[in-house]
C-alpha positions as CSV (number, residue, x, y, z in Angstrom):
1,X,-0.6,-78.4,-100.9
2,X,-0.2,-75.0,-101.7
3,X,-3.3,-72.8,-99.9
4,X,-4.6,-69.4,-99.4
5,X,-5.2,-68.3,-95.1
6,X,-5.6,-65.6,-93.1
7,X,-2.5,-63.8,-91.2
8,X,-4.8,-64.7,-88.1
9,X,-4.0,-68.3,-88.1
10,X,-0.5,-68.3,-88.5
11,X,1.8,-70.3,-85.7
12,X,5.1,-71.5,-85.7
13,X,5.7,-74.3,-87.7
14,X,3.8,-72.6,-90.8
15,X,5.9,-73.0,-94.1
16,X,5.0,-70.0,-96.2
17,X,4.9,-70.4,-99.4
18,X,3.8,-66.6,-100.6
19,X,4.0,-63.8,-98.1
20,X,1.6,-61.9,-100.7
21,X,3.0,-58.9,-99.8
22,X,3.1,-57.1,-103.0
23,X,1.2,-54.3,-102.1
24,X,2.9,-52.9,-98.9
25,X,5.7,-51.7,-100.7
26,X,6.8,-51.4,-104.4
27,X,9.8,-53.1,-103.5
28,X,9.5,-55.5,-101.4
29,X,9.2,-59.3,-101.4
30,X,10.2,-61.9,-99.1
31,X,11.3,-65.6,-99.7
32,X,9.6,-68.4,-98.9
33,X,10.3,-69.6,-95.3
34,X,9.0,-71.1,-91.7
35,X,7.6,-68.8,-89.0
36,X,10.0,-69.1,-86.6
37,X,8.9,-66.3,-84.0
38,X,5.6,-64.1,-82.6
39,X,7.9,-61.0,-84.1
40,X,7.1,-62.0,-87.9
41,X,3.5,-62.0,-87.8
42,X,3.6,-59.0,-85.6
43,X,5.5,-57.5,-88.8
44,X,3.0,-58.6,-91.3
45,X,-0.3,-57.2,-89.4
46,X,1.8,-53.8,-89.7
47,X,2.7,-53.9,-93.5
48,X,-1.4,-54.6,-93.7
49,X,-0.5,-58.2,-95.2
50,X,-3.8,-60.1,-94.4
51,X,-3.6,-63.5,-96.0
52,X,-1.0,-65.1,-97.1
53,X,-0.5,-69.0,-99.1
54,X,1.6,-71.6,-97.1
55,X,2.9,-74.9,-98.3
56,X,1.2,-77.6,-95.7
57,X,3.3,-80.6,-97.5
58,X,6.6,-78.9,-95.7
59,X,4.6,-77.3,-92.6
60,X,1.6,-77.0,-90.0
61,X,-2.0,-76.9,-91.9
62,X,-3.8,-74.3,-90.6
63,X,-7.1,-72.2,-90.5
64,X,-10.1,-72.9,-93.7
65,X,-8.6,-72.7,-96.9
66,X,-9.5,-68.8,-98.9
67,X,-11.0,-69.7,-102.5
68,X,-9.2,-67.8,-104.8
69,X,-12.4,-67.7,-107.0
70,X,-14.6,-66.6,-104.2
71,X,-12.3,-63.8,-103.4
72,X,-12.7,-62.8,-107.1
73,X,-16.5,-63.2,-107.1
74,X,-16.0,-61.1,-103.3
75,X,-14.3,-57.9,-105.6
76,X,-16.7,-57.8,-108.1
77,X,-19.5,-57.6,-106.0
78,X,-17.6,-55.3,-103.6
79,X,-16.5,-53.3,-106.7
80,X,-20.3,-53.5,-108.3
81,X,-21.6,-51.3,-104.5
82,X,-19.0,-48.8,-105.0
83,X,-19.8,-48.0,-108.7
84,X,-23.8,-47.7,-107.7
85,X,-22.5,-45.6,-104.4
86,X,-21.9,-42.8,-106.2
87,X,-21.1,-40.1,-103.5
88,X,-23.0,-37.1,-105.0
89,X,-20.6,-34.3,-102.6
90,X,-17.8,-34.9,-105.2
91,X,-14.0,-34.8,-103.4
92,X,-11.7,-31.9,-103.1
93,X,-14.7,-29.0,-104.8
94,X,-14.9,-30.9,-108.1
95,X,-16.9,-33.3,-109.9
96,X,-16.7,-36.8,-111.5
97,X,-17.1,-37.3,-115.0
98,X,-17.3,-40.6,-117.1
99,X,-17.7,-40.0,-120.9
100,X,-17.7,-42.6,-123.8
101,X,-14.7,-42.2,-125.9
102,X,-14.9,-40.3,-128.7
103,X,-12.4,-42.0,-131.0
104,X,-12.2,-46.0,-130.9
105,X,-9.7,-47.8,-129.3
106,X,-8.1,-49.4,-132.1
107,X,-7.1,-46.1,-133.4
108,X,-6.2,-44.4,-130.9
109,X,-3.9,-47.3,-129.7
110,X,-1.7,-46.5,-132.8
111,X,-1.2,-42.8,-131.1
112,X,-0.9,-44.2,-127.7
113,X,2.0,-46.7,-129.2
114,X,4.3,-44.0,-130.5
115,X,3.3,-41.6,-127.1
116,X,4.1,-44.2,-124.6
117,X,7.5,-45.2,-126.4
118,X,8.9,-41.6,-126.8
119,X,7.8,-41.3,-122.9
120,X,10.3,-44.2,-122.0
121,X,13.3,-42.6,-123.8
122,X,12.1,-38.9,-122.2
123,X,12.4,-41.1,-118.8
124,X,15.2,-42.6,-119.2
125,X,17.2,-39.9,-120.4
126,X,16.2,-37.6,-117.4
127,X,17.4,-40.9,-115.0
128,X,20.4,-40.6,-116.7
129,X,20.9,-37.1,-116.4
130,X,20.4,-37.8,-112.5
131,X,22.9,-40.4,-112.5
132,X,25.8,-37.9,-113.4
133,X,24.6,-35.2,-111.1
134,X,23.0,-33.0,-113.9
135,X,20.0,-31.5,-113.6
136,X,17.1,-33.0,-115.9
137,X,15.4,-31.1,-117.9
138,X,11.5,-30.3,-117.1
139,X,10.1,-29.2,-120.6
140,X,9.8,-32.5,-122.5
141,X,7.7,-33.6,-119.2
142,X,5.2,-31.2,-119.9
143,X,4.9,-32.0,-124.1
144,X,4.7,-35.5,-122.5
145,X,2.3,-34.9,-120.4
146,X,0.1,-33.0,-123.0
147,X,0.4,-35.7,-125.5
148,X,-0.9,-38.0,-123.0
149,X,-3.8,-35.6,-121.6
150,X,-5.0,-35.0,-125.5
151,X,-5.0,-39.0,-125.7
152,X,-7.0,-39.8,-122.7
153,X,-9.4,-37.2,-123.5
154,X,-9.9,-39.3,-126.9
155,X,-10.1,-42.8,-125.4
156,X,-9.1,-43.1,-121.8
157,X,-8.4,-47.1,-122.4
158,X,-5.7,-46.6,-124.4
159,X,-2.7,-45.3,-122.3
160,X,-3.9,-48.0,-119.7
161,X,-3.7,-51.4,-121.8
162,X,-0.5,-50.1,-122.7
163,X,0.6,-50.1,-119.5
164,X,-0.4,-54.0,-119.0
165,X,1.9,-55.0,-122.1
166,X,5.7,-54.3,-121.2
167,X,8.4,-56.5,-121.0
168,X,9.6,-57.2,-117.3
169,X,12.9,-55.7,-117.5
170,X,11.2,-52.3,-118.2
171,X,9.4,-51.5,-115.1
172,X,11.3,-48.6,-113.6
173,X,11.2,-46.1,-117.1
174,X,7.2,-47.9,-118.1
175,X,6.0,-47.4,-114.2
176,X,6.6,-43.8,-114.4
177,X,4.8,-43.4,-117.6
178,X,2.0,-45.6,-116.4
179,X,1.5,-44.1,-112.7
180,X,1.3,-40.4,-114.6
181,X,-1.3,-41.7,-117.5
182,X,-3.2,-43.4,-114.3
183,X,-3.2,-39.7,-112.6
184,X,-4.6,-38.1,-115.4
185,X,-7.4,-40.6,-116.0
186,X,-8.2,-39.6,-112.3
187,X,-7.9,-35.7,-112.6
188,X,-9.8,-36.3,-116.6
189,X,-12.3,-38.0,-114.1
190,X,-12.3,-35.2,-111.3
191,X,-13.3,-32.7,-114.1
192,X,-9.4,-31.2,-112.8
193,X,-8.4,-28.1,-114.9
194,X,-5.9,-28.5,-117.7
195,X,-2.8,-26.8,-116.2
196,X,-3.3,-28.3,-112.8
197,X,-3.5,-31.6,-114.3
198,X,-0.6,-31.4,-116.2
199,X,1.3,-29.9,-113.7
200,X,0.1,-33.6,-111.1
201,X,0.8,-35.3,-114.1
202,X,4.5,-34.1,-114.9
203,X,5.1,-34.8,-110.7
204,X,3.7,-38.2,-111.5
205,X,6.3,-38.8,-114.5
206,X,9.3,-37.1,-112.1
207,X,8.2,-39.3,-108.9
208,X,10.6,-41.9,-109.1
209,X,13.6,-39.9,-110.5
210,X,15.2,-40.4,-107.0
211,X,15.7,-44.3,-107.9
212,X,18.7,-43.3,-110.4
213,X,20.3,-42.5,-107.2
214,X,19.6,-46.1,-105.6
215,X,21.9,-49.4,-106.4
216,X,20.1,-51.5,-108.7
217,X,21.2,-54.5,-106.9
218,X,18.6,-53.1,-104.2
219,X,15.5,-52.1,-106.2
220,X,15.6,-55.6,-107.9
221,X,16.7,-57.6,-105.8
222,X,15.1,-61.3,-105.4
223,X,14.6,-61.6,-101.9
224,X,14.0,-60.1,-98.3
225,X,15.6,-56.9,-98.2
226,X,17.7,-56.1,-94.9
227,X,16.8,-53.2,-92.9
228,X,19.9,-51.1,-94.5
229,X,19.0,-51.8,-97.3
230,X,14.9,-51.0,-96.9
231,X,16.3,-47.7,-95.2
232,X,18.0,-47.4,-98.3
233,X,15.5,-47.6,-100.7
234,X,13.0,-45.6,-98.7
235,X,15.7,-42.4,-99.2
236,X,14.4,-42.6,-103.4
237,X,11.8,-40.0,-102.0
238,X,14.1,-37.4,-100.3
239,X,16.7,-38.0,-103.3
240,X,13.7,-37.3,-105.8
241,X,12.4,-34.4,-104.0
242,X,16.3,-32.7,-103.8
243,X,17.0,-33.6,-107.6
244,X,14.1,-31.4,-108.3
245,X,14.4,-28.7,-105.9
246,X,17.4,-27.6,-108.3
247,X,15.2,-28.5,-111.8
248,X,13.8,-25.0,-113.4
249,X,10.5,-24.7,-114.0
250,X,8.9,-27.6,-111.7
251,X,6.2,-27.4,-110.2
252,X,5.3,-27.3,-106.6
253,X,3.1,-30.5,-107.3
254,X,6.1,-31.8,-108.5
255,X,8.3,-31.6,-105.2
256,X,5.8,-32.6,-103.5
257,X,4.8,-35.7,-104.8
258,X,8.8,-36.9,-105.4
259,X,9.1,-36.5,-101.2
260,X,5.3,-37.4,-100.2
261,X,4.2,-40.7,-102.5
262,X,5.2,-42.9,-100.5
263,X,3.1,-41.4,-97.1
264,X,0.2,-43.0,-96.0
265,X,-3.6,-42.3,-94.8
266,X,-3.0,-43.7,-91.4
267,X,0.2,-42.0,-90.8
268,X,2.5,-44.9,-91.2
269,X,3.9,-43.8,-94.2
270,X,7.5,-42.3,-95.3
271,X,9.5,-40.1,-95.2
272,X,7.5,-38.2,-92.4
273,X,4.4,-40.2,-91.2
274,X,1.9,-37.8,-92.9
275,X,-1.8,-38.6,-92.2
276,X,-5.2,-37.6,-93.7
277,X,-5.5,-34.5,-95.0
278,X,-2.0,-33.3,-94.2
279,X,-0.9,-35.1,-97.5
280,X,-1.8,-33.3,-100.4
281,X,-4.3,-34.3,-103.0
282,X,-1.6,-34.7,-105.6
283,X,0.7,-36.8,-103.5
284,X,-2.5,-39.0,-102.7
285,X,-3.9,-39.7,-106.2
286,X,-0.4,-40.6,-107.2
287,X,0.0,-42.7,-104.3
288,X,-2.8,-44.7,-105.1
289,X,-1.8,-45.0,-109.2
290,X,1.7,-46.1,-107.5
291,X,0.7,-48.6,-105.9
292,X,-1.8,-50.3,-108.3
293,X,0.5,-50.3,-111.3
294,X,3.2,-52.0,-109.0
295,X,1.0,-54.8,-107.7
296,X,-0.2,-55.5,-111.3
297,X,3.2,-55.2,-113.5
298,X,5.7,-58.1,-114.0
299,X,9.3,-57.9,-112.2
300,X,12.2,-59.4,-112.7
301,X,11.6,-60.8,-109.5
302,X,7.9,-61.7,-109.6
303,X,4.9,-61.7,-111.9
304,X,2.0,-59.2,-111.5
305,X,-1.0,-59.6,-109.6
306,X,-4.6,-59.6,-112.3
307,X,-6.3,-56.0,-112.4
308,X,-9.3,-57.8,-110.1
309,X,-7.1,-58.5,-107.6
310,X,-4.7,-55.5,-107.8
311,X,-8.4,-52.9,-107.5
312,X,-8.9,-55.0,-104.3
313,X,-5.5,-53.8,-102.4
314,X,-6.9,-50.4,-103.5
315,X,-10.2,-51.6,-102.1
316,X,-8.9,-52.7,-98.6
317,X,-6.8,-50.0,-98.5
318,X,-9.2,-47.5,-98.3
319,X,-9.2,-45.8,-94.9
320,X,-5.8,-47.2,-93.7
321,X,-3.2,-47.0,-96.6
322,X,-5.4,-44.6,-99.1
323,X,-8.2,-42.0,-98.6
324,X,-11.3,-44.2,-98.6
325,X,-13.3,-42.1,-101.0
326,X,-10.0,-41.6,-103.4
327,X,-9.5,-45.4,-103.7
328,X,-12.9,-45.9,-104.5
329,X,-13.2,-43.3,-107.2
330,X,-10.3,-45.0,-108.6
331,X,-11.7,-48.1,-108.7
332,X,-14.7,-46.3,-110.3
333,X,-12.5,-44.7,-112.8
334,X,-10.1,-47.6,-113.7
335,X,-13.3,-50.0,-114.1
336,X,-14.0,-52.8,-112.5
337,X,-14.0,-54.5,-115.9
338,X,-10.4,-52.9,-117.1
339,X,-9.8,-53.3,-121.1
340,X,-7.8,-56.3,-121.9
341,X,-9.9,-58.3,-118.7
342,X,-11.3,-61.7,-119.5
343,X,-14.5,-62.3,-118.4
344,X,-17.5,-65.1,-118.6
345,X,-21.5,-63.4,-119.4
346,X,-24.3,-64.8,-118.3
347,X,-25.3,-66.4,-121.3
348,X,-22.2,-69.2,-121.4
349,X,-20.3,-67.4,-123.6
350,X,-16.5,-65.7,-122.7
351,X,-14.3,-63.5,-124.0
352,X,-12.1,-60.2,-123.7
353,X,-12.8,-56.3,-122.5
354,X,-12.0,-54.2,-125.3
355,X,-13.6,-51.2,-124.4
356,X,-15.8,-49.2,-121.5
357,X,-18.9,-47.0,-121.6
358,X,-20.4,-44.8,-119.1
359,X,-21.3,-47.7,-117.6
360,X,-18.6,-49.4,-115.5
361,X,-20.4,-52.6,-114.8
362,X,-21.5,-53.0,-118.7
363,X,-18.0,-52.8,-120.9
364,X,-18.1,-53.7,-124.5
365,X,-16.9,-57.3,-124.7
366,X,-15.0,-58.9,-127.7
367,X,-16.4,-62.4,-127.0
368,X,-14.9,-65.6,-128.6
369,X,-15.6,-68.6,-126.6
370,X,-18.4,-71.1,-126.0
371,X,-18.0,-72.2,-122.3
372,X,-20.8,-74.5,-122.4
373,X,-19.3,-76.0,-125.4
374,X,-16.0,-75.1,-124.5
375,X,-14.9,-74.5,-127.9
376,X,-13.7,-70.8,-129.6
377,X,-16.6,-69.2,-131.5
378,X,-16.3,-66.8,-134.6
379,X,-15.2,-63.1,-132.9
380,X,-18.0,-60.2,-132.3
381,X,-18.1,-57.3,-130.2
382,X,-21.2,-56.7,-127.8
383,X,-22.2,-53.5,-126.0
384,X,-23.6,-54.7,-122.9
385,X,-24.7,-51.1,-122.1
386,X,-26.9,-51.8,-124.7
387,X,-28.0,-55.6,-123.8
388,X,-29.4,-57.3,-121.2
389,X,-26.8,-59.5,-120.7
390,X,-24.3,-59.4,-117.8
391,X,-21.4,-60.2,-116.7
392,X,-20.9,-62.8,-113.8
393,X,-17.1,-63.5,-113.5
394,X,-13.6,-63.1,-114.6
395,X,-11.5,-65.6,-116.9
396,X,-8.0,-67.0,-117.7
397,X,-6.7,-66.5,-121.1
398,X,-4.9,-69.9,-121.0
399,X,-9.1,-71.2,-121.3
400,X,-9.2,-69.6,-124.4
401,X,-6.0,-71.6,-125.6
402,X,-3.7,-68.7,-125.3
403,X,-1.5,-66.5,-123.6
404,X,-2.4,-63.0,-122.2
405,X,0.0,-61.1,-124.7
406,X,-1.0,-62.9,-127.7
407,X,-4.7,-62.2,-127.1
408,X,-4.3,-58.4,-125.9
409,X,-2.5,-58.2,-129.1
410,X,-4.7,-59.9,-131.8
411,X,-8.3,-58.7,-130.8
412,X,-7.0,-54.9,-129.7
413,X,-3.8,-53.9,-130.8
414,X,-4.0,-55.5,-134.3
């Protein structure tokens, strides 16, 4: 029986099943295996891995099983505090802003489309340019980055549900596009001037660039890495930040979120054990983005986690991985109801996100299924902002009698 436990009662003997490490590093997994020694727990409590799924039919059974459905119930509520625990001393001397969208998603998903696929090429031809040692060019970052800023500020949704619908084999070139659309939903949300913004955002798109320099057969490969080749792939940072010391026209933001994304809030981050406030705001907020869009996008070596569970590494992470108050702003920003989530009112009936309001907790809510009934119903839209209704937990698209793809795609991209 495969089961969810805590890191805390882990022996030898164990067979793990999942080491559920997914949000330590955005490249790193390990295969399934026995503990065999004291030293690989020791190494889990210090890549903050705090549960973990083992496989009692081929090991020990240990400690209370962890209800997956409780722990989803445990993030909404935990999510539901931060959203009503507004700070009103906004972060870093500016303030948060949360404004309907002024042109419906449907529509602006058609703009969205065309921006996110010209940012893939853009990408990919400046990871090609590092590949034979030229030096990329920074402008078509910036008309990037403007295209996206002018989206957002139409429908903030937009550039985000994008980001969930990409094939797996797409993740390097799509992750940079998504982590800087993330970014500038968080400076959008910070009220962050238009220059500044862009200038984060176009350090967000660059972040990565570093990883044309790394062998493929590390970034994806299916299994433990060795410490060589973790070194390895902890060097995309400084091989970033040197390709664009020599680019023209980057910004400083730019540099310094290449060599700094990777740092942490405790100081046990790379490349050079940064803490607190000695990592820069722009380096942070990307660092947060980075990590959520890796923990909830599909590899070619594993699927992605659901956006409940990826906002709750962000949650747990605030105060050791992340600044506390940036990870819950995030979670604040993002929603704790994402567009494209599934989710069950309190009324019986079920259905699919396909839209926010100024209320995070209240979402407008395509719904389509009878759970009482368990049967589809005829599709409507409902503003809970402007109900009574609530909702009271999350859903599988599979109870709906389809896949995740094919239902993102019919109520919200059609």
């Amino acid at each position: 029986m495969i089961k969810k436990v805590s890191i805390e009662y882990l022996q030898l003997g164990v067979f793990v099943h999942d080491f559920n490490c997914g949000g330590s590093d955005s490249n790193l997994y390990i295969e399934p295996s026995y503990i065999k020694s004291e030293d690989t727990i020791g190494i889990l409590r210090r890549w903050d891995i705090r549960e973990v799924y083992i496989d009692t039919d081929r090991g020990l059974d240990v400690g209370p099983s962890i209800d997956p459905d409780q722990r989803v119930v445990d993030v909404v509520e935990q999510s539901k505090s931060i959203v009503e625990d507004v700070n009103p001393a906004a972060p870093f001397g500016v303030e948060r802003t949360l404004k309907r969208p002024a042109v419906p998603l449907k529509i602006e998903l058609q703009s969205s489309q065309k921006i996110t696929e010209d940012g893939i090429k853009v990408v990919e031809q400046a990871f090609r340019q590092a590949m034979d040692g030229s030096i990329p060019e920074v402008g078509p970052f910036y008309d990037l980055a403007k295209q996206m800023q002018v989206s957002i500020h139409r429908n903030r949704d937009a550039l985000s549900l994008l980001s969930r619908i990409r094939k797996k084999d797409e993740y390097t070139l799509h992750h940079s596009v998504s982590v800087s659309s993330h970014v500038l939903n968080m400076c959008h949300y910070y009220g962050i001037p238009e220059q500044q913004s862009l200038d984060i955002a176009v350090g967000a798109l660059f972040h990565d660039i570093g990883k044309a320099l790394v062998s493929q057969a590390i970034l994806n490969k299916p299994g433990k890495l060795t410490a060589k080749e973790f070194s390895e792939m902890k060097r995309h940072t400084e091989l970033s930040a040197d390709i664009l010391s020599k680019a023209k026209n980057i910004p400083p933001e730019g540099y310094d979120i290449a060599m700094h994304h990777h740092e942490r809030y405790d100081g046990k981050g790379y490349p050079h054990g940064l803490e607190k406030d000695r990592i820069s705001f722009a380096a942070q907020v990307t660092s947060v983005c980075d990590v959520f869009d890796a923990v909830t996008s599909e590899r070619c070596y594993k699927a992605g986690m659901e956006s409940v569970l990826g906002l709750r590494i962000i949650y747990e992470g605030g105060g050791v991985q992340f600044n506390e108050e940036l990870a819950n702003d995030f979670i604040r920003c993002t929603g704790i109801y994402p567009v494209g989530t599934c989710v069950v009112l309190a009324d019986g009936r079920s259905g699919v996100v396909i839209g926010s309001t100024e209320d995070m907790t209240r979402p407008i809510v395509q719904v389509l299924y009878d759970e009482k009934k368990k049967q589809q119903i005829a599709p409507f839209a409902i503003d809970l902002s402007q109900t009574d209704d609530i909702i009271v937990s999350y859903n599988d698209a599979r109870n709906f009698g389809m896949t995740y793809d094919n239902l993102l795609k019919k109520f919200l991209l059609l």
